[in-house]
C-alpha positions, 0 to 999 in steps of 0.5 A, spaced: 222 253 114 222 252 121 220 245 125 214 248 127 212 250 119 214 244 117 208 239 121 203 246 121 204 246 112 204 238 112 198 238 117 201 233 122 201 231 129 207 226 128 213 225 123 215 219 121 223 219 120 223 217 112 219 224 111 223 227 115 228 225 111 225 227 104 225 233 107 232 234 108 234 233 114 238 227 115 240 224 123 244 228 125 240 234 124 234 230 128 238 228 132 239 235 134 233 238 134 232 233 139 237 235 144 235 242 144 228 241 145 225 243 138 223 236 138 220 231 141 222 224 139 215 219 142 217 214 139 223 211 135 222 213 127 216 217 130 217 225 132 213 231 134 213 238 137 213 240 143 207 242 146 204 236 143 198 234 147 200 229 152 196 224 150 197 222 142 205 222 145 202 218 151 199 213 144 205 214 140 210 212 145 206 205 146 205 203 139 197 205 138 194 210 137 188 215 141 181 210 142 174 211 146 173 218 149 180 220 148 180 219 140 172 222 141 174 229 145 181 230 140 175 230 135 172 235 139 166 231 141 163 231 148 167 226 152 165 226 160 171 224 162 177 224 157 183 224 164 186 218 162 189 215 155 185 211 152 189 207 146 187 202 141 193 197 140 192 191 134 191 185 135 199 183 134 202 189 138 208 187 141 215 190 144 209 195 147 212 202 151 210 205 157 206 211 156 211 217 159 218 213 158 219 210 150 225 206 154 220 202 157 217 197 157 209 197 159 207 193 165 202 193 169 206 198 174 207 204 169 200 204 165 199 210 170 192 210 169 192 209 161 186 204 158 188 199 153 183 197 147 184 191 143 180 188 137 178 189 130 176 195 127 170 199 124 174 202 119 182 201 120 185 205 116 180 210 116 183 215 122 190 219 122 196 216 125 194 217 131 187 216 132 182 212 130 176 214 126 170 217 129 166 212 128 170 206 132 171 211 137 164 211 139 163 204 138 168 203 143 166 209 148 158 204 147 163 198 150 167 202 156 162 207 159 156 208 162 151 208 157 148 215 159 155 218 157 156 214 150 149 217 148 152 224 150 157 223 146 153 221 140 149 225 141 154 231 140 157 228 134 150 227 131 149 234 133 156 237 130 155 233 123 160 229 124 157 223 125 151 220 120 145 216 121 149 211 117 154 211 122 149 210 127 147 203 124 154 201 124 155 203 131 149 199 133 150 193 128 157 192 132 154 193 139 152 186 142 145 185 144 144 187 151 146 195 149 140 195 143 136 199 148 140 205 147 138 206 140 131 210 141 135 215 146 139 218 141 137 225 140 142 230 136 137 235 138 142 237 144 146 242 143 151 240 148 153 233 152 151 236 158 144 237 156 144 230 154 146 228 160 141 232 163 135 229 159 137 223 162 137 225 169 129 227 168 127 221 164 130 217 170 126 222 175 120 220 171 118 228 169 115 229 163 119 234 158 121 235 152 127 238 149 129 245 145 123 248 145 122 255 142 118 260 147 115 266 144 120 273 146 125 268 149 127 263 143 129 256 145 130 254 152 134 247 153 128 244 156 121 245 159 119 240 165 111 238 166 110 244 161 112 250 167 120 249 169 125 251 163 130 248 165 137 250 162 144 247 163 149 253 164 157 252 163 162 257 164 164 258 156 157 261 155 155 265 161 162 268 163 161 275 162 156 281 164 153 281 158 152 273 158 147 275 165 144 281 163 142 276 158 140 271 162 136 275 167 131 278 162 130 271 158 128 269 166 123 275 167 121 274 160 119 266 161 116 269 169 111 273 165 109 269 161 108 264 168 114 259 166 118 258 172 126 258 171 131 253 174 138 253 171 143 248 173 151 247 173 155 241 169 157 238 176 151 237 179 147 234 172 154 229 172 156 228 180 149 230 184 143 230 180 139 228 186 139 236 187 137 237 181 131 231 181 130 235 189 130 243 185 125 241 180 119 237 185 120 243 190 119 248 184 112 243 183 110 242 189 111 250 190 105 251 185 102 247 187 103 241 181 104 235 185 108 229 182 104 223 186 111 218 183 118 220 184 123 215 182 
């Protein structure tokens, strides 16, 4: 069996030494497959393979495990911006290692970009060895992001069944009181954490839409502002291809007929430039005569 046989049949990320060891092999045999690259040593007692996501050696070299957006997009949950590590660490971690350098100890200087989270947990023992559960994730993207980016993130998990309605009240019961208010805007009905965050770029703008809306001979659009624009949020995993256009441009000519106008916005503007987004849709009314009287 080789090494990677072995973490693929057990279903790991990280070996510690003791099941290395009950697996047969001893410190020489660890010692070598290190030297010669069929291992990677994170942390003492504690291997992975190569190729092994940066991040959740970046968590194991440190003594913590993945936190916030970067345990949520290891989950396959929407994160706007997973760049850096985000680590939880207990309350009494101690002797902690740079994130990039095991020999290290962590300063102010070598954290390279990595976001330390402190504090008790939802579920501490939920979670893998070098994550922590879903759940807490989400508690903890609530208290380090923008509010439109962790109700995106909810949303996702809502939408993909990972997270329960349950899940929400012990999220919310473990937010402070200031961010209360974002409960009501919770919709797992966006199929997509950019349409999420486009959802709260009309509401902003103070356009009446609603989302997922089924039309006759089109099926369901993201979106339809003040009953005419169908607005949907293409990415480039869904619209690669000619046979995604073609069928793209015959949804547009089906909805034209049926006297709908049709916009279709990019990821990068919904996140870095919704102003164009905002302007796209006032020009569209205004350009039928449906004039908005209060832009926000």
């Amino acid at each position: 069996m080789t090494w990677a046989d072995y973490f693929r049949v057990n279903n790991l990320q990280i070996a510690e030494t003791g099941a290395l060891n009950a697996a047969g092999a001893n410190w020489r045999v660890l010692r070598g497959a290190v030297e010669n690259g069929f291992l990677v040593r994170a942390r003492r007692g504690h291997y992975a393979l190569p190729g092994t996501d940066a991040h959740i050696l970046e968590a194991v070299r440190l003594g913590g495990r993945l936190a916030c957006v970067s345990a949520a997009a290891h989950a396959g949950i929407f994160a706007l911006d997973s760049t850096f590590a985000h680590i939880h660490l207990d309350a009494n971690a101690s002797r902690l290692r740079a994130p990039h350098d095991r020999l290290q100890q962590l300063t102010a200087d070598n954290r390279d970009g990595v976001e330390l989270h402190w504090g008790g947990l939802l579920a501490p023992t939920a979670g893998t060895e070098f994550s922590v559960a879903l759940t807490d994730s989400l508690v903890q993207i609530f208290r380090c992001q923008q509010p439109r980016s962790a109700i995106a993130s909810l949303d996702n998990a809502l939408h993909q069944r990972q997270t329960t309605s349950q899940d929400v009240t012990a999220i919310f019961a473990a937010l402070p009181g200031d961010l209360q208010y974002l409960r009501p805007l919770i919709d797992a009905r966006s199929e997509s954490g950019q349409e999420t965050l486009l959802r709260f770029v009309v509401r902003e703008a103070g356009f009446d839409f609603d989302i997922q809306v089924e039309i006759s001979g089109v099926g369901r659009v993201d979106m339809v502002v003040e009953g005419r624009i169908v607005v949907e949020a293409d990415s480039r995993q869904h619209h690669d291809g000619w046979e995604a256009h073609v069928r793209d441009r015959s949804r547009d000519r089906v909805l034209a007929a049926l006297g709908y106008l049709s916009l279709r916005v990019l990821y990068r503007d919904i996140v870095h430039h919704p102003e164009r987004i905002v302007a796209a849709i006032t020009g569209l009314l205004s350009a039928t005569g449906h004039f908005r009287t209060f832009i926000v």
